[in-house]
C-alpha positions in Angstrom: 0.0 0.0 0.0 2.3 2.9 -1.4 -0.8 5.4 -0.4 0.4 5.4 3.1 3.8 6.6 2.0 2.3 9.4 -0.6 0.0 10.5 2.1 3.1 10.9 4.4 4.7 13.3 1.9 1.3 15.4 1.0 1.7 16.1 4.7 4.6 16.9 5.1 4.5 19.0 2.0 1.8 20.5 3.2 3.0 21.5 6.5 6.4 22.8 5.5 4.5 25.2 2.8 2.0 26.8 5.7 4.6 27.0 7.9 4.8 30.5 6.3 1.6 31.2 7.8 1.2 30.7 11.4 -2.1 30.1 13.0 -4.0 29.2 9.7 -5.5 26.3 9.2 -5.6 23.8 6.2 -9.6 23.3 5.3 -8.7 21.5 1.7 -5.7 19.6 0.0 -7.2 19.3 -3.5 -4.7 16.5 -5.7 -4.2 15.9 -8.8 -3.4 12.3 -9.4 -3.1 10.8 -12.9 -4.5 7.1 -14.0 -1.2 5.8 -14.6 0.0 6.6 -10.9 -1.2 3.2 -9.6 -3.1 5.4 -6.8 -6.1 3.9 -5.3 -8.5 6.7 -4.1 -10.1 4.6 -1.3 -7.0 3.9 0.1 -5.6 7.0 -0.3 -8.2 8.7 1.6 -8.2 6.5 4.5 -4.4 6.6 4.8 -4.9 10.5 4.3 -7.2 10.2 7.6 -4.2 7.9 9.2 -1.3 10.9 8.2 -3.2 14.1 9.7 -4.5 12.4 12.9 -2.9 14.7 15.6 -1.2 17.3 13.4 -2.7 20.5 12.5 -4.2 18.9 9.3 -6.4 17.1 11.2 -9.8 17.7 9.9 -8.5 18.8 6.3 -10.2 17.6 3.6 -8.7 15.8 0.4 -10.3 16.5 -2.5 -8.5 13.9 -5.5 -9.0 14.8 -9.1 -8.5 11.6 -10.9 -6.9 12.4 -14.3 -7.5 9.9 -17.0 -4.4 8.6 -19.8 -4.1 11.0 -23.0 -1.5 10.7 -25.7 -0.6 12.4 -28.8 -0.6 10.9 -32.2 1.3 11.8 -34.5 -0.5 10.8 -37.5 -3.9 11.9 -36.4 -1.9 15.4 -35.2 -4.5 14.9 -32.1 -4.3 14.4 -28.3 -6.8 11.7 -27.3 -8.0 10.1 -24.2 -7.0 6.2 -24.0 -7.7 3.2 -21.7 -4.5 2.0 -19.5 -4.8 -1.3 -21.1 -3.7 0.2 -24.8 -1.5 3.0 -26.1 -2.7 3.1 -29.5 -4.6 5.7 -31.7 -8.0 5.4 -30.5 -8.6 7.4 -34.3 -6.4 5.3 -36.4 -5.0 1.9 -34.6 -1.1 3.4 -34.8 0.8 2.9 -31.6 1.5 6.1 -29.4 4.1 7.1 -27.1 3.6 10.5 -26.8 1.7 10.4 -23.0 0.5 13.8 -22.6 -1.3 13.1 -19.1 -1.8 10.4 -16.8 1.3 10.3 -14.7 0.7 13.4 -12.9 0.6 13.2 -8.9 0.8 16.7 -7.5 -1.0 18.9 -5.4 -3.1 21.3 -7.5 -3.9 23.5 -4.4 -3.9 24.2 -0.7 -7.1 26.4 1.1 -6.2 27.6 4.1 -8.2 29.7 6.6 -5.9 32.3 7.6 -7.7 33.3 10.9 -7.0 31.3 13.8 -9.8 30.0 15.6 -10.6 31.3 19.0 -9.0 29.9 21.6 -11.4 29.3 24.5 -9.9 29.0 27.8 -11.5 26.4 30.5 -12.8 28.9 32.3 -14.5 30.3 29.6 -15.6 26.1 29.1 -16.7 26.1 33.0 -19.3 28.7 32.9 -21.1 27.6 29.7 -22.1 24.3 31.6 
C-alpha cells in the first residue's frame, strides 16, 4: 500500500509550505493524481485520515481529481484520451508514445483559513455548563 507513503509526503508538504503562515488552518488539500499513478482513491483517503491524525491537518479535507491517460498521435496530429490497457490511436490503430497526461501526482492546491480560531480558555468552558 504505497498510499500510506504518498500521504506521508502530501503532509509533510503540506506543513512545510504553511509553515509561512502561522495560525492558519488547512480546510482543503485538492490532488491531482493521474491514472497511470497506480493510486487507489479509497485507500488513499483513508491513509490521508491515518497521516493528519494529531497534526494541524487534522480535519483537512482531500479533495482527488482523478486524471485519466491522453496521448498524442502523431498521424492523427490529435491528443486523445486512452484506456491504460492500450496505447494506441483510439482514431487510427497506430501505436503512441507521446503520454501527454496520466502520470501526474501533485497537489493542484492548498485552502487555508488564515484566521485562527478562537481559543477558549476552561474557564470560559466552565461557565457555559
Amino acid at each position: 500500500m504505497h498510499e500510506l507513503s504518498i500521504a506521508a509526503s502530501i503532509v509533510d508538504a503540506v506543513t512545510e509550505t504553511t509553515a509561512a503562515y502561522p495560525g492558519s488552518r488547512v480546510r482543503e488539500v485538492r490532488l491531482r493524481v493521474g491514472a497511470l499513478a497506480s493510486v487507489i482513491e479509497d485507500s488513499l483517503q483513508f491513509c490521508w485520515g491515518v497521516t493528519t491524525e494529531d497534526t494541524p491537518l487534522a480535519g483537512a479535507k482531500l479533495v482527488v481529481n482523478m486524471l485519466p491517460v491522453v496521448i498524442h498521435c502523431e498521424n492523427c496530429s490529435a491528443d486523445e484520451q486512452i484506456g491504460v490497457q492500450s496505447f494506441r490511436c483510439p482514431r487510427c490503430g497506430e501505436p503512441a508514445g507521446d503520454l501527454r497526461q496520466g502520470r501526474e501526482l501533485e497537489i493542484e492546491s492548498i485552502e487555508i483559513d488564515d484566521e485562527p480560531e478562537p481559543a477558549i480558555s476552561l474557564l470560559q468552558q466552565e461557565d457555559e455548563r
